[in-house]
C-alpha positions in Angstrom: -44.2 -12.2 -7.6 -40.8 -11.3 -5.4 -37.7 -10.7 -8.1 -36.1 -13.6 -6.0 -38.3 -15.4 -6.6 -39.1 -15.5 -10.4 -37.3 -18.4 -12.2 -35.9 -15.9 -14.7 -33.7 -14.5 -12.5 -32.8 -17.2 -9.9 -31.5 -19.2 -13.0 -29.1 -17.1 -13.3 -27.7 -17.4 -9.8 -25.1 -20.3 -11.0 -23.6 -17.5 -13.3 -23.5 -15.1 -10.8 -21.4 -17.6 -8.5 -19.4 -18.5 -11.1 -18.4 -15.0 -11.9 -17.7 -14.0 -8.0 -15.9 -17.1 -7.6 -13.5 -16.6 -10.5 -12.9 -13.0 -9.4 -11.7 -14.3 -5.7 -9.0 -16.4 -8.0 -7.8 -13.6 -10.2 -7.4 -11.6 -7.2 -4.9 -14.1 -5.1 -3.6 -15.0 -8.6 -2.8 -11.2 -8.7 -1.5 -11.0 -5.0 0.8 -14.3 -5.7 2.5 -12.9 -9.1 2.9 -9.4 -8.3 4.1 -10.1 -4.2 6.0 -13.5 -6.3 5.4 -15.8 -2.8 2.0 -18.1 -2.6 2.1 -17.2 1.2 -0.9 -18.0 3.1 -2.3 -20.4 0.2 -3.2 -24.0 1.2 -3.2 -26.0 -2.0 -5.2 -28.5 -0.4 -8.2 -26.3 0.1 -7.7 -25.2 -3.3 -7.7 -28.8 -4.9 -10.8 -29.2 -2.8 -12.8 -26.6 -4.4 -11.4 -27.5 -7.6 -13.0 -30.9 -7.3 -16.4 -29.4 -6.0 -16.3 -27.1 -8.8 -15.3 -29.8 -11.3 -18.9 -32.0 -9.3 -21.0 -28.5 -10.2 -19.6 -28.9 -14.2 -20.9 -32.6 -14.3 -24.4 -31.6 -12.7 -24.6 -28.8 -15.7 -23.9 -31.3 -18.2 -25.8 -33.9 -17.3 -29.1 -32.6 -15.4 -29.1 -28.9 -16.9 -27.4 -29.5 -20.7 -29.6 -26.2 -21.9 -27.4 -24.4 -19.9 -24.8 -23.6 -22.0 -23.1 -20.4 -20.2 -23.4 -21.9 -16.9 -21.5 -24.6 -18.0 -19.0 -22.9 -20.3 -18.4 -20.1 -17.4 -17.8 -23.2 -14.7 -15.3 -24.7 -17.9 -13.7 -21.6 -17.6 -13.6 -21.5 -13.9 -11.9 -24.8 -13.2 -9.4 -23.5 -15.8 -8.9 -20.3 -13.7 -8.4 -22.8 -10.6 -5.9 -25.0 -12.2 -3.6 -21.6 -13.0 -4.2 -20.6 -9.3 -2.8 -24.4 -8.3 0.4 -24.0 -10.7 1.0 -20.4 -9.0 1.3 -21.8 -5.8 3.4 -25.1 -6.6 5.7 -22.7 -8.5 6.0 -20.2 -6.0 6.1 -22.7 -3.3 8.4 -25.1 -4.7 
């Protein structure tokens, strides 16, 4: 069997997203306190995929509750995008 396609390793994938995702935030996080401007930051597309991501944290509590650091790393996540929405209404307003 393919390593992509063992279920030991594709049930990790959410993890993996999770992580990749919450490093694209630290890093315009980064860029927004350290340049001090939220330039080029649309806080509607950010509240978007705040609500998708806050969608994916229902689906792990519900359908997957076994999955405890899928959820707990999503918790964190949403978290991470609320401090990336406060950046950019305090830099912007």
């Amino acid at each position: 069997m393919k390593w992509y396609n063992d279920s030991k390793y594709v049930s990790k994938i959410p993890l993996l997203t999770t992580i990749l995702f919450g490093y694209g935030a630290v890093c315009q996080m980064w860029r927004m306190w350290t340049t001090h401007t939220a330039a080029g930051q649309s806080i509607f597309g950010w509240v978007c995929v705040t609500l998708a991501l806050m969608l994916f944290l229902q689906f792990y509590r519900i359908i997957t509750p076994k999955e405890k650091i899928a959820f707990y790393s999503c918790l964190a996540e949403v978290f991470l995008y609320f401090g990336v929405i406060g950046s950019i209404i305090y830099f912007r307003w």
